[in-house]
LUMTIMAR-422686 format. One record per residue (C-alpha): x, y, z negated. Coordinates in pm, 1 decimal. Each point is the difference from the previous one (the first is absolute). Last residue first. Example, Ala and Ser with C-alpha at 12.3 -4.5 7.8 and 13.67 -1.06 7.14 Angstrom:
2
[[1367.0 -106.0 -714.0]]
[[-137.0 -344.0 -66.0]]
//
This chain:
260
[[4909.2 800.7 -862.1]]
[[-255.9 206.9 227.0]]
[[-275.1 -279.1 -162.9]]
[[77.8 120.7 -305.4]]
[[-141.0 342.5 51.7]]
[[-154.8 165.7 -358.1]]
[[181.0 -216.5 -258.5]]
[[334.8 -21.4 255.1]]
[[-1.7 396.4 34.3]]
[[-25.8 10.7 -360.5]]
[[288.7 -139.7 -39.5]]
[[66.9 -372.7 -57.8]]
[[202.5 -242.6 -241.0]]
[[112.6 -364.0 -1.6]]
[[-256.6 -253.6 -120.2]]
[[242.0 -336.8 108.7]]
[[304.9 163.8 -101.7]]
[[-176.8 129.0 -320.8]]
[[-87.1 -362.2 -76.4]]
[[324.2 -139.7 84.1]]
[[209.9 227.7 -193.6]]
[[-266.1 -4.0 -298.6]]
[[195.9 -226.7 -241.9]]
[[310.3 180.1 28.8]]
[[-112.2 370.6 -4.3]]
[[-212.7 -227.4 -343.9]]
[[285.4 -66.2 -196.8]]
[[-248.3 -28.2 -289.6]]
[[182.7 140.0 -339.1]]
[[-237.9 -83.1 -245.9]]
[[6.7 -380.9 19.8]]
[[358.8 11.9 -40.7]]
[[94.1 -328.2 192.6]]
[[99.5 -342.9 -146.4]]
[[-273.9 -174.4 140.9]]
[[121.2 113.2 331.2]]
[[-246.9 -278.0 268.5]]
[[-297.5 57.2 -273.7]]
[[78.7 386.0 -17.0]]
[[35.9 7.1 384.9]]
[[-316.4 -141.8 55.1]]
[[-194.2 185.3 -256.5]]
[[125.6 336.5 179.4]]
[[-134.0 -90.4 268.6]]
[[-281.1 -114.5 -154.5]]
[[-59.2 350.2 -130.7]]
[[4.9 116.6 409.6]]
[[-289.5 -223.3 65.1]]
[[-180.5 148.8 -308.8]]
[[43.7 352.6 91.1]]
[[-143.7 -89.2 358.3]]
[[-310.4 -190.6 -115.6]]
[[-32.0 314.3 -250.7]]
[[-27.0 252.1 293.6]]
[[-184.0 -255.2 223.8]]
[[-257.7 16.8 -279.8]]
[[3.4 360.8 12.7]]
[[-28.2 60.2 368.2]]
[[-303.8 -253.9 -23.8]]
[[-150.8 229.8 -266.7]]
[[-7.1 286.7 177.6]]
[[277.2 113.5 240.9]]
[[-217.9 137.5 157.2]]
[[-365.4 -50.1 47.4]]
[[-32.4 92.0 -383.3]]
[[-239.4 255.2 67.1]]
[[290.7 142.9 187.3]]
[[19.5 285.1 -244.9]]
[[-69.6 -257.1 -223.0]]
[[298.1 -192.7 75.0]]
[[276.7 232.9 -167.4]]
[[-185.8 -69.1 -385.7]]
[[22.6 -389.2 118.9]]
[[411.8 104.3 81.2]]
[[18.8 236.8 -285.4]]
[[-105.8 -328.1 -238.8]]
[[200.2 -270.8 209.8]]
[[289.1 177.0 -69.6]]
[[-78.8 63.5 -353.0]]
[[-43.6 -389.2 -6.7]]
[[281.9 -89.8 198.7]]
[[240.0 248.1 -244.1]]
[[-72.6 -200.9 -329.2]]
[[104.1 -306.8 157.2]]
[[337.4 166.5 73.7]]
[[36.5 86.1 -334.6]]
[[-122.1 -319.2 -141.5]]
[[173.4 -246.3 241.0]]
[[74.1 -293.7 -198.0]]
[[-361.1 40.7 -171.6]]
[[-174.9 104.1 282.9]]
[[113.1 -349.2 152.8]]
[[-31.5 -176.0 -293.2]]
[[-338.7 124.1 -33.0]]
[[-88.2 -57.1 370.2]]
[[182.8 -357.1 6.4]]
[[-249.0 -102.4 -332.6]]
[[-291.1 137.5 228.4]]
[[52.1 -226.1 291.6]]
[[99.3 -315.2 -202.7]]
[[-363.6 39.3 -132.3]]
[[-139.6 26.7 332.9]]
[[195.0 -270.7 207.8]]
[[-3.2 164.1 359.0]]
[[390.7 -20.4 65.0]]
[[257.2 266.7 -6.1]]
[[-52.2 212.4 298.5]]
[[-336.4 49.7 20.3]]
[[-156.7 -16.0 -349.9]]
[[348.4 165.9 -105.9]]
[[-117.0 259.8 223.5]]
[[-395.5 9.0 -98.8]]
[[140.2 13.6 -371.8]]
[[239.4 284.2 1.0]]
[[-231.2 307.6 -93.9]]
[[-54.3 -325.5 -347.1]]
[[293.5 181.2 -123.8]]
[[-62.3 389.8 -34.9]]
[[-353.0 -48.8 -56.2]]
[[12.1 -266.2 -263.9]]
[[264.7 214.0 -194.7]]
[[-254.1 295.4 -14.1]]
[[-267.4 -253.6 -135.1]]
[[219.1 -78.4 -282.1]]
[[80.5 306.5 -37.8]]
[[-365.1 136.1 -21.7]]
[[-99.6 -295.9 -186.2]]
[[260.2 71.1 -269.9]]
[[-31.4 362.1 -26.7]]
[[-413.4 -49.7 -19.7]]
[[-18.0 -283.6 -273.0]]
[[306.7 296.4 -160.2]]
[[-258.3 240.7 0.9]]
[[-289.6 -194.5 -104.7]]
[[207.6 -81.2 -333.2]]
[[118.9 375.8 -43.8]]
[[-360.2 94.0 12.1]]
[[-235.0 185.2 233.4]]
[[-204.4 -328.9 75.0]]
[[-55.0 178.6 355.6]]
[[353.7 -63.1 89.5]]
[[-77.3 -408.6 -17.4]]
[[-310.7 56.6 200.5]]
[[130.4 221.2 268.3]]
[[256.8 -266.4 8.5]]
[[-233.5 -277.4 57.4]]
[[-236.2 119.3 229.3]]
[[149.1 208.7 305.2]]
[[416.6 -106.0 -0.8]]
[[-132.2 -362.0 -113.3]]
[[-313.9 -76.9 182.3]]
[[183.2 135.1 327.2]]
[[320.0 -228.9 -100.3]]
[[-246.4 -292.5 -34.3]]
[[-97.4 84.4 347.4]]
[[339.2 19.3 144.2]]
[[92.9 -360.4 -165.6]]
[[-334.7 -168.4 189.5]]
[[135.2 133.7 361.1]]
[[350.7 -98.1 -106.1]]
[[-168.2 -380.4 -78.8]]
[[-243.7 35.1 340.3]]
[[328.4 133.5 210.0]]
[[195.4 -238.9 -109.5]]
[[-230.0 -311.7 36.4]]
[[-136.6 187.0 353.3]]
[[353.8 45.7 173.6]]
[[53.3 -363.9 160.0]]
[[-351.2 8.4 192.8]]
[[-0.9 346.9 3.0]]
[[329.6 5.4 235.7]]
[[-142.9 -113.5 307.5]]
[[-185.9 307.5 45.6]]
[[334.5 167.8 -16.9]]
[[171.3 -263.2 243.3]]
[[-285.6 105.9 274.6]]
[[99.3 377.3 -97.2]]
[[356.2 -39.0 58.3]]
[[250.8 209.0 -170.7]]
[[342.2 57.3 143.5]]
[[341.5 -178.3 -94.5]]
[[331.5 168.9 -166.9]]
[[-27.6 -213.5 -268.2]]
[[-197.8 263.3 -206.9]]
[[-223.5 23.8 294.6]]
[[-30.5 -387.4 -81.6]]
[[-128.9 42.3 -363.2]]
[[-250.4 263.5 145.6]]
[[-231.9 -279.4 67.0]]
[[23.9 -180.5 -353.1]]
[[-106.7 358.3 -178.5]]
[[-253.0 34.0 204.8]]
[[-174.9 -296.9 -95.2]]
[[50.8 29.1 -340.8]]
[[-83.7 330.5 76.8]]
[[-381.6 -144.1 131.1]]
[[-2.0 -162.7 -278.1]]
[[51.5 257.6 -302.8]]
[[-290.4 216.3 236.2]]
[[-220.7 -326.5 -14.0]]
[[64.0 7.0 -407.3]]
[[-104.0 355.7 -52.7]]
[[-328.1 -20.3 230.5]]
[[-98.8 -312.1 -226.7]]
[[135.0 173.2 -305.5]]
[[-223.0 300.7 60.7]]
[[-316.7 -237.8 99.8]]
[[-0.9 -138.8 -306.1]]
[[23.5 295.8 -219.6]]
[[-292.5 120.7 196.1]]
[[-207.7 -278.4 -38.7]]
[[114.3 31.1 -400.6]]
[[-168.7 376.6 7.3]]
[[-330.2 -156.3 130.2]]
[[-253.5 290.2 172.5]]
[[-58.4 -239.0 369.6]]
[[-97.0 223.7 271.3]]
[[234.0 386.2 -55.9]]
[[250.5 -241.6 -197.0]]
[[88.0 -205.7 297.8]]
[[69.7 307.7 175.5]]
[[247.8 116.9 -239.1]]
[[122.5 -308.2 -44.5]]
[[64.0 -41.8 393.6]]
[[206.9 329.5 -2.9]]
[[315.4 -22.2 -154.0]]
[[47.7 -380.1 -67.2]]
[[-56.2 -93.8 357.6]]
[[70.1 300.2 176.6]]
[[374.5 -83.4 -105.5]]
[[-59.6 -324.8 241.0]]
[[1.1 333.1 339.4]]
[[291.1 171.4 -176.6]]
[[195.1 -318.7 4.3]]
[[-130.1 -93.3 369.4]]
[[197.5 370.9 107.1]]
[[332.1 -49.0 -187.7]]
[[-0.8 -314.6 225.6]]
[[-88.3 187.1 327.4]]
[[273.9 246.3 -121.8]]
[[275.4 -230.9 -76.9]]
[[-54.9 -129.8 379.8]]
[[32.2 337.3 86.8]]
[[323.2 136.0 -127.4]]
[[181.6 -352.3 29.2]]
[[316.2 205.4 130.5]]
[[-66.3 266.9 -266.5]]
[[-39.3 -220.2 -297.9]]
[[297.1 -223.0 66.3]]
[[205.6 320.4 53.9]]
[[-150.9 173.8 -334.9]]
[[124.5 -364.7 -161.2]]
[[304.4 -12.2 137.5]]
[[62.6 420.1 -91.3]]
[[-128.9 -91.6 -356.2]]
[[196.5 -261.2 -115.5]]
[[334.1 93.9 157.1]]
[[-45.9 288.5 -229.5]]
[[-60.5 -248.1 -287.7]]
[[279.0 -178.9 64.4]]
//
């Protein structure tokens, strides 16, 4: 599954090559906003809370703008194409998740840059363990909560049910949760050659879209064999239509597909 994974999801990526790229680009233009305008800010106006501010404004409009994203690439998953008119459209569904994932990633940059520096800096077993706990803690919101702008899209926009399907999701699917997020890791580490033009973080969020589509799949035949090992997927079965519908190319195809 998760080969069939990949190659749909480095197809989807390639045939929507440049509308992923205009997006990728408008991320990198809101990232200015937390990045840079501080620093100016700071160069007038010497206030260390107007700062703070202004970070977790520019944080939250780059959370919405993937919400946004994130509901766009939903339909290259579905074997559609990105719009950009249906993009803009998007913010005006996208902006609760993106302001409450927006507000989460900010309390994880107090936590991984104030709090456990603090706890380790007690030097004792006590401030140790504080530390251990938030760090796992915080390593288990990270590898869930990757999943939240897909469930946001696919599953209904109800926040709180939103993150208690990410956790069960992870949960269920530890191991292969585990794998999105060091996937999504070498992928962001991949963009920056690109200066995250490509795949970025749009390719990444149609990466998890994708992973969660095919989970359902695998939901769907659960609910419909409730008797079914749960760890033995018959997923050559599952996927017959999908990979029928994908099929495969050479390189020739990649480069030429017109000559087809």
């Amino acid at each position: 599954m998760i080969g069939f994974l990949l190659r749909k999801t480095f197809y989807d990526l390639w045939d929507n090559m440049f509308k992923i790229v205009i997006l990728n680009l408008g991320f990198v233009a809101c990232t200015a906003i937390p990045v840079f305008l501080p620093v100016l800010v700071s160069r007038f106006i010497d206030s260390i809370a107007l700062e703070i501010i202004l970070s977790a404004a520019g944080i939250i409009a780059c959370s919405i703008y993937l919400a946004a994203a994130s509901l766009s690439v939903k339909s290259v998953s579905d074997y559609g194409s990105i719009t950009i008119p249906e993009f803009i459209k998007n913010f005006k569904s996208a902006w609760p998740a993106g302001l409450v994932i927006g507000l989460c990633i900010f309390l994880l940059f107090i936590v991984t840059t104030i709090i456990i520096p603090f706890y380790l800096s007690i030097e004792s077993i006590f401030g140790l363990l504080l530390a251990s706990v938030v760090f796992w803690t915080t390593l288990f919101c990270l590898i869930s909560f990757q999943f939240f702008f897909a469930v946001y899209a696919r599953l209904g926009t109800n926040i709180i049910k939103c993150f208690k399907k990410c956790m069960i999701i992870s949960l269920d699917n530890s191991g292969f949760a585990f794998f999105s997020l060091l996937h999504n890791i070498v992928v962001l580490a991949i963009s920056t050659i690109l200066v995250f033009m490509f795949p970025g973080p749009v390719g990444i969020l149609l990466y998890l879209d994708e992973a969660l589509r095919l989970r359902l799949i695998k939901y769907d035949y659960l609910e419909a064999n409730p008797d079914a090992n749960r760890k033995q997927i018959p997923w050559d079965a599952l996927l017959i239509e999908e990979r029928e519908k994908v099929g495969t190319r050479t390189f020739r195809n990649f480069i030429f597909p017109w000559k087809d």
